[in-house]
MARKE-608332 format. One line per field, with one value per residue (C-alpha): residue number from 1; residue in one letter; x, y, z. Coordinates in Angstrom, 3 decimals. Layout:
REM MARKE-608332
resi = (NUM/...) .
resn = (a/...) .
u = (X/...) .
v = (Y/...) .
w = (Z/...) .
END
This chain:
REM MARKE-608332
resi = (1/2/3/4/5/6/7/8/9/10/11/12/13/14/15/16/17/18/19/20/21/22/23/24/25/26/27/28/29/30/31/32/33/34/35/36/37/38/39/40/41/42/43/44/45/46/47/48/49/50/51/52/53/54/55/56/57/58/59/60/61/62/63/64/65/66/67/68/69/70/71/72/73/74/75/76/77/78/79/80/81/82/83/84/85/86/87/88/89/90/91/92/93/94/95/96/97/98/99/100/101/102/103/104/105/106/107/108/109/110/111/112/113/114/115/116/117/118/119/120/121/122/123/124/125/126/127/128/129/130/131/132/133/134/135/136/137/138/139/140/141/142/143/144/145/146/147/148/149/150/151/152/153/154/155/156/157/158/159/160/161/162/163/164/165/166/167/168/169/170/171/172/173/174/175/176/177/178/179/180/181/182/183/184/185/186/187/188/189/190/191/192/193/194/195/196/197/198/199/200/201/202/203/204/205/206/207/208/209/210/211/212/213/214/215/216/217/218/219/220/221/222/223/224/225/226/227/228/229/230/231/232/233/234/235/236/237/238/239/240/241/242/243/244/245/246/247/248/249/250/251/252/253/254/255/256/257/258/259/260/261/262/263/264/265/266/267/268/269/270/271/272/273/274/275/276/277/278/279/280/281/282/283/284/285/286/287/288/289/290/291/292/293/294/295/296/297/298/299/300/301/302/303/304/305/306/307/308/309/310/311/312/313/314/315/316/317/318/319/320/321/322/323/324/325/326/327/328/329/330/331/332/333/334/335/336/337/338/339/340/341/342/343/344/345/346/347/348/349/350/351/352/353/354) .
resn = (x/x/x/x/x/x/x/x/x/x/x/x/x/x/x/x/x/x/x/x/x/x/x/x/x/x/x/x/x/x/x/x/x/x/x/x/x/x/x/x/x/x/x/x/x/x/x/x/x/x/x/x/x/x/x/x/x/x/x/x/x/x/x/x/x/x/x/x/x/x/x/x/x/x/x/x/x/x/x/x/x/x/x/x/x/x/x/x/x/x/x/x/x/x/x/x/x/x/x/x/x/x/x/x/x/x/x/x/x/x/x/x/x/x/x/x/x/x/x/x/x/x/x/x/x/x/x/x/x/x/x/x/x/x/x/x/x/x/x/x/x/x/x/x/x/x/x/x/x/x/x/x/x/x/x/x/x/x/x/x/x/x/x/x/x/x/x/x/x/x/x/x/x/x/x/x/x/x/x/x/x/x/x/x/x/x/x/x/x/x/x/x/x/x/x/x/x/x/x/x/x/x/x/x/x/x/x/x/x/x/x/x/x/x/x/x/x/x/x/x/x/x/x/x/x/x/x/x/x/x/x/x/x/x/x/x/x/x/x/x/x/x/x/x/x/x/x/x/x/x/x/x/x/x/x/x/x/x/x/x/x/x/x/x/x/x/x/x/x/x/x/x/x/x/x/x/x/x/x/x/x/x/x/x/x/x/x/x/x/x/x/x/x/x/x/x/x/x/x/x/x/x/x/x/x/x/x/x/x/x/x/x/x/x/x/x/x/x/x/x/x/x/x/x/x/x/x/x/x/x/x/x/x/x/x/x/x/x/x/x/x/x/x/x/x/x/x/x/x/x/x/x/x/x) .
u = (-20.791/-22.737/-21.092/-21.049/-22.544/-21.257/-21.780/-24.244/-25.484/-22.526/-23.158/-25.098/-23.580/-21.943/-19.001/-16.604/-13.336/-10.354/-6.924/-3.878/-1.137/1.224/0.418/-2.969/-5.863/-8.614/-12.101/-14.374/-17.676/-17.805/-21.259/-20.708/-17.268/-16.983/-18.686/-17.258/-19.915/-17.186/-13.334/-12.064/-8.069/-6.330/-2.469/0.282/3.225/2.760/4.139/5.904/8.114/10.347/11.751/12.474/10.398/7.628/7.907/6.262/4.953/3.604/1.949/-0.210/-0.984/-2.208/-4.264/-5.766/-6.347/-8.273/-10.039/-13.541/-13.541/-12.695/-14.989/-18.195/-17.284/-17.350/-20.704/-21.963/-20.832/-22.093/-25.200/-26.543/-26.685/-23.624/-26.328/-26.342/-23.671/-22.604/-19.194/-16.119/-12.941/-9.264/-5.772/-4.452/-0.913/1.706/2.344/3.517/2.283/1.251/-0.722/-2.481/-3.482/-5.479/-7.244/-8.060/-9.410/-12.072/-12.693/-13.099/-15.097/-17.581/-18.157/-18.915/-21.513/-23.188/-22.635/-21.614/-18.632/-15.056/-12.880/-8.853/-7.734/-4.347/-2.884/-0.806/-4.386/-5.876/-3.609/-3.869/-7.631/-7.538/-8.036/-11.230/-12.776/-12.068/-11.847/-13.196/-9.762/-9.514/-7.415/-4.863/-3.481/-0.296/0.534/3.352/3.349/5.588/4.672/7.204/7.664/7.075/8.233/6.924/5.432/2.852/0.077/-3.175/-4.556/-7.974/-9.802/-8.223/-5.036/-1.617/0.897/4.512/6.945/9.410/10.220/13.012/16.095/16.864/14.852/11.892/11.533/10.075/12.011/14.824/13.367/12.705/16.778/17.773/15.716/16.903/20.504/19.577/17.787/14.708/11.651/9.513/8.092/10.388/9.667/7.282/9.876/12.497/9.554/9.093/13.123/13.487/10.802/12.257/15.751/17.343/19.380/20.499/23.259/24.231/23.179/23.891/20.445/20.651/19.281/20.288/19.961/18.395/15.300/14.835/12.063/13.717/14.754/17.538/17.702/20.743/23.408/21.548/21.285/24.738/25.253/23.451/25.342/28.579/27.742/26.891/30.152/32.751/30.960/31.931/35.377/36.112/33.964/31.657/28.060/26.118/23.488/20.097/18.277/20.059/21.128/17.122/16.122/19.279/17.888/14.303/15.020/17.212/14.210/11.909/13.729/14.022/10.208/9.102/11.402/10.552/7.069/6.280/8.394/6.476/3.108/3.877/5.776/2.480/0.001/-1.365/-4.690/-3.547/-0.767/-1.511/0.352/-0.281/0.539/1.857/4.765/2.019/1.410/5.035/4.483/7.182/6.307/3.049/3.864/6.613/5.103/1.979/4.175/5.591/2.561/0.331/3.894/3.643/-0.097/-0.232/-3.663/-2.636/-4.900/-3.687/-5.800/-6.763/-4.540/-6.329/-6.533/-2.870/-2.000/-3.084/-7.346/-9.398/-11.785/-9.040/-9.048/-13.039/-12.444/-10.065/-12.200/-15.201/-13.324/-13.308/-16.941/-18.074/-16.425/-17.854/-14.518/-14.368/-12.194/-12.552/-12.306/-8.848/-7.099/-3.954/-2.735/0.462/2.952/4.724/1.182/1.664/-0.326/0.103/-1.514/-4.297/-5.532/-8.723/-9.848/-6.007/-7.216/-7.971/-6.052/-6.962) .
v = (-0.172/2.060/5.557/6.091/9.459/12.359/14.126/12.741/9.939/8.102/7.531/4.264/2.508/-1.260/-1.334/-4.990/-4.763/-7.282/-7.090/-9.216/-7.166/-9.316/-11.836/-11.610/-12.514/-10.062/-9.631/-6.562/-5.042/-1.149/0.705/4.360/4.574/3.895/1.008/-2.411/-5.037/-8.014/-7.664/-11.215/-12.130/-15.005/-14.793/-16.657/-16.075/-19.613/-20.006/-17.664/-18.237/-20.972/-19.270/-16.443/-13.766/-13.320/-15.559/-13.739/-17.080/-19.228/-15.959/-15.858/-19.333/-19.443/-15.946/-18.353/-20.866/-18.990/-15.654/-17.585/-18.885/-14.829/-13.591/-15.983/-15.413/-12.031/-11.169/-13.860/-11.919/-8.725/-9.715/-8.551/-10.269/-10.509/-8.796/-5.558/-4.698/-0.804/-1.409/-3.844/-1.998/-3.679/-2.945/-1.634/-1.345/-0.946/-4.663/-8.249/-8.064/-11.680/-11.163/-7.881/-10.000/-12.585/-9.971/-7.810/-10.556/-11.605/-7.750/-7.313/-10.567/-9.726/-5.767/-7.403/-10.357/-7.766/-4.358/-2.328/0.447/-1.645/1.105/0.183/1.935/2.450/-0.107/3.395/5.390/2.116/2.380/5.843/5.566/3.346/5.911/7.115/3.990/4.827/8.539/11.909/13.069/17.174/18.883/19.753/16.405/14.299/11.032/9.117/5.902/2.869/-0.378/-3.124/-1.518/1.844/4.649/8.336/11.345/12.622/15.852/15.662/19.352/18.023/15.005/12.282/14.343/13.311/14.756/13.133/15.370/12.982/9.200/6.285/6.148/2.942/0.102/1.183/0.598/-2.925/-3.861/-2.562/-4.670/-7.894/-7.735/-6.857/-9.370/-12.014/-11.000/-11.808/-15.079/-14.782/-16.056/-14.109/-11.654/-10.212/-6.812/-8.132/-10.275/-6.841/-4.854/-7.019/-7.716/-4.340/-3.559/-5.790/-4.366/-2.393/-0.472/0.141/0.073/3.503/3.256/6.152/8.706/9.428/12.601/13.524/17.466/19.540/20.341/16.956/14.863/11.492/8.417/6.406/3.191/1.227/2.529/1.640/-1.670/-1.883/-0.751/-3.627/-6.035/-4.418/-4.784/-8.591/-9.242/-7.217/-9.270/-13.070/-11.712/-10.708/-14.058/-11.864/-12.775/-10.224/-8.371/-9.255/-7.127/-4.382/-4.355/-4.581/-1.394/0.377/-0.330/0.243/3.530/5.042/4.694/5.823/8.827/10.035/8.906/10.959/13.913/14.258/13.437/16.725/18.831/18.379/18.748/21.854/23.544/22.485/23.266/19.783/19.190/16.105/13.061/9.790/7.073/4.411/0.803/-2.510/-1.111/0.843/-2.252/-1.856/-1.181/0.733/3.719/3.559/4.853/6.990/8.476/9.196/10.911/13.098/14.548/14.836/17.144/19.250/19.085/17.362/14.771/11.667/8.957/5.579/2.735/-0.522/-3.776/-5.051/-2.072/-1.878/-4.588/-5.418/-5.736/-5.035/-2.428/-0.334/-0.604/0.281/3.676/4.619/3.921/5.541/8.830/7.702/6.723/9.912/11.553/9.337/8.602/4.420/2.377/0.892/-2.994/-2.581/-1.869/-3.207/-4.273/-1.391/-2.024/1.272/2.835/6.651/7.704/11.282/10.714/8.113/11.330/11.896/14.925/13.888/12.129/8.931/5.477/2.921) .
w = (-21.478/-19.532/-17.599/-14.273/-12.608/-11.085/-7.970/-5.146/-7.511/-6.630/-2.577/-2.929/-5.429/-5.367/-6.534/-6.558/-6.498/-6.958/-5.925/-7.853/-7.080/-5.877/-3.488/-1.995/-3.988/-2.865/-3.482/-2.283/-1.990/-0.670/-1.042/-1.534/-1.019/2.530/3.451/3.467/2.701/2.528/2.118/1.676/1.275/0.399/0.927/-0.280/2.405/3.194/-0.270/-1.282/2.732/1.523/-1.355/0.857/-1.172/-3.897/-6.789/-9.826/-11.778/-8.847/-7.647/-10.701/-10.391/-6.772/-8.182/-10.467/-8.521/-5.991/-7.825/-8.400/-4.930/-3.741/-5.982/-5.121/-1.147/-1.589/-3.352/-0.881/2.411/1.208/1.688/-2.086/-5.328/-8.324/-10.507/-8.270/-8.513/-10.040/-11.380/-11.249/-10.211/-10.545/-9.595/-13.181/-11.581/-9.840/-9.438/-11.116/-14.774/-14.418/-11.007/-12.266/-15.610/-13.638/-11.901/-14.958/-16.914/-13.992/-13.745/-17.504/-17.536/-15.580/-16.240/-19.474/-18.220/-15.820/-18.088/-15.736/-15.557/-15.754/-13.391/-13.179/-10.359/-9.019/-6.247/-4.509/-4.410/-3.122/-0.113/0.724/0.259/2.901/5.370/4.075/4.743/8.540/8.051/6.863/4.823/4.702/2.217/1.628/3.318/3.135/2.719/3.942/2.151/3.118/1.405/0.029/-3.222/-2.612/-0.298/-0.928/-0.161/-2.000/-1.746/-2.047/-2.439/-3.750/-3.755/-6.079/-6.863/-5.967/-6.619/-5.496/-3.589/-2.098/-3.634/-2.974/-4.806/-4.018/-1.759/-0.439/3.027/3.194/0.759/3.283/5.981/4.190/3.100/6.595/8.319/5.778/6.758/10.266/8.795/9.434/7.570/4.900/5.089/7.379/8.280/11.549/13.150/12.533/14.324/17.225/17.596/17.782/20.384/22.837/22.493/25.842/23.140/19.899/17.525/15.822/12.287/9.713/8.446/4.999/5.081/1.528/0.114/2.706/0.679/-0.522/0.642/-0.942/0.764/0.557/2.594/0.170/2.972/5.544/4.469/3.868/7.088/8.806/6.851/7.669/11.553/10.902/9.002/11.471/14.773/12.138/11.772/15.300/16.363/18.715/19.109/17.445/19.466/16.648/19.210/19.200/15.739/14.720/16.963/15.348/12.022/13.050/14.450/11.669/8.982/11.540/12.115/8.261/7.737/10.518/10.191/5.851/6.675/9.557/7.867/4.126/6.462/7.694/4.021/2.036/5.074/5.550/7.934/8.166/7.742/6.720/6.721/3.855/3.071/4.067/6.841/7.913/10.502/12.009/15.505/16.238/13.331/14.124/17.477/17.310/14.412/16.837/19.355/17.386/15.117/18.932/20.014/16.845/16.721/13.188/12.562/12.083/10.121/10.391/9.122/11.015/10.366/8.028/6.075/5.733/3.921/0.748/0.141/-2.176/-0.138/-0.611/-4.352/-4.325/-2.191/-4.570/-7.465/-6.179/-6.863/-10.645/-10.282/-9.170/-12.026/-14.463/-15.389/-16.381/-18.672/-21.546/-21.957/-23.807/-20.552/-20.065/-17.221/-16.329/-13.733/-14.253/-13.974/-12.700/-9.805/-10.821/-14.177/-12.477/-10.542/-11.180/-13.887/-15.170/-18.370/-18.928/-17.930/-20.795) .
END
């Protein structure tokens, strides 16, 4: 296998990327880091909608079913040839162990045809990465990331290190939207119908912050949850109609509140240039722009990607493992795929990830 290089001999290179995650199969190519040459996606929610959430097995199916097809489309809309590319970069984890697998073996497969760098990259650094396919990030910066799985806080204080200040305990918050909009029974994924509910609401229902320690910049959203389905069962008992609108902007505002109020207050303790905000919930309307207001009132950056950014893609996955390129540091073809992979440890000059 050949290394990659350090330094400035890394801002032209080709590097493919695949995303398996979970349930988008997703096929990049980004030259130097920054520039998206193709970014094709395949999701499942029309599959996955009936069953009301992600089902693990039929998720790595449908990965297998379509990888080839993403893979092909994307060397094809980049405009260059399979055979130039510089490396093949895969989500490693976190994710579904079967979903990463399907993606690793294509990735491993064809670092080995082509011999060429094989770099498994983090799915968490993918998304807050994101951004600097948009953006010039300056450091120290901090990112707020709010995906389905995963809600934290984490410092960057150099390029490629992370280092996690503030986690969940308990749901993450799309997680905490999915169950809440299911309550309400709505379809899969539910967090957008939650989002738009709750923008078209005159008012809201009180919901409870949990705030937790002082000092502490972890979430909880379990209560809140609870909460919601409290409100739902007291308006059945009484036989009142429930106001959905209401009850949505409630919700909605409660984890926007904690979000925003963790997220400027770590910015300003560790001295942040700027905020940005990471991952799949990272298309809910009504963050994006309360979150907006309030860093332009305490004069914080914010860096919020496009749309398409946001969700799961693969580009993401290559700006994250251009950082590993540039350090020369690749993986071996033993990699395994690791769905309690740590971003702490992935950061780059950390060691290696095999």
């Amino acid at each position: 296998m050949q290394e990659g290089p350090s330094g400035g001999a890394a801002d032209h290179e080709l590097i493919l990327a695949i995303e398996t995650s979970c349930d988008e199969t997703s096929v990049a190519v980004v030259k130097g880091g920054r520039h998206i040459l193709s970014n094709v996606v395949s999701s499942q929610i029309e599959t996955h909608k009936r069953f009301g959430g992600v089902v693990p097995e039929i998720a790595s199916r449908k990965h297998v079913e379509t990888i080839t097809l993403m893979m092909e489309q994307a060397v094809q809309e980049s405009g260059h040839r399979l055979d130039e590319m510089s490396a093949i970069a895969v989500t490693q984890g976190p994710g579904l162990v079967g979903a990463l697998l399907v993606g690793i073996v294509a990735a491993k497969s064809l670092a080995m045809a082509l011999d060429v760098p094989l770099i498994g990259t983090h799915h968490i650094a993918g998304h807050i990465y994101a951004n600097a396919l948009i953006y010039e990030l300056q450091y120290p910066c901090l990112a707020l990331v709010v995906s389905g799985g995963h809600t934290e806080l984490v410092v960057l204080e150099r390029e490629g290190s992370f280092r996690i200040i503030g986690r969940t305990r308990d749901d993450a918050v799309g997680e905490a939207y999915d169950k809440v909009a299911r309550a309400l029974q709505f379809p899969y994924p539910g967090g957008p119908h939650i989002d738009r509910l709750a923008q078209s609401a005159e008012e809201a229902i009180t919901l409870p912050r949990a705030w937790l320690e002082p000092d502490s910049y972890d979430f909880s959203f379990s209560g809140l949850k609870s909460a919601v389905l409290a409100a739902i069962n007291q308006a059945k008992m009484k036989g009142e109609e429930l106001d959905r609108s209401a009850l949505a902007r409630g919700f909605q505002e409660s984890v926007i509140d904690v979000l925003m109020e963790k997220a400027i207050r770590a910015a300003k303790q560790f001295g942040a240039r700027q905020l940005l905000l990471c991952g799949g919930v990272a298309a809910n309307g009504g963050l994006r722009a309360a979150l907006t207001a309030r860093c332009e009132a305490e004069g914080v950056p914010l860096l919020i990607p496009p749309l398409s950014l946001c969700t799961d893609n693969a580009a993401m996955i290559a700006a994250a493992a251009h950082l590993k390129w540039k350090s020369g540091e690749c993986t071996t073809l033993d990699m395994k795929a690791d769905p309690g992979l740590s971003l702490e440890d992935w950061s780059v000059g950390a060691g290696s990830i095999d």
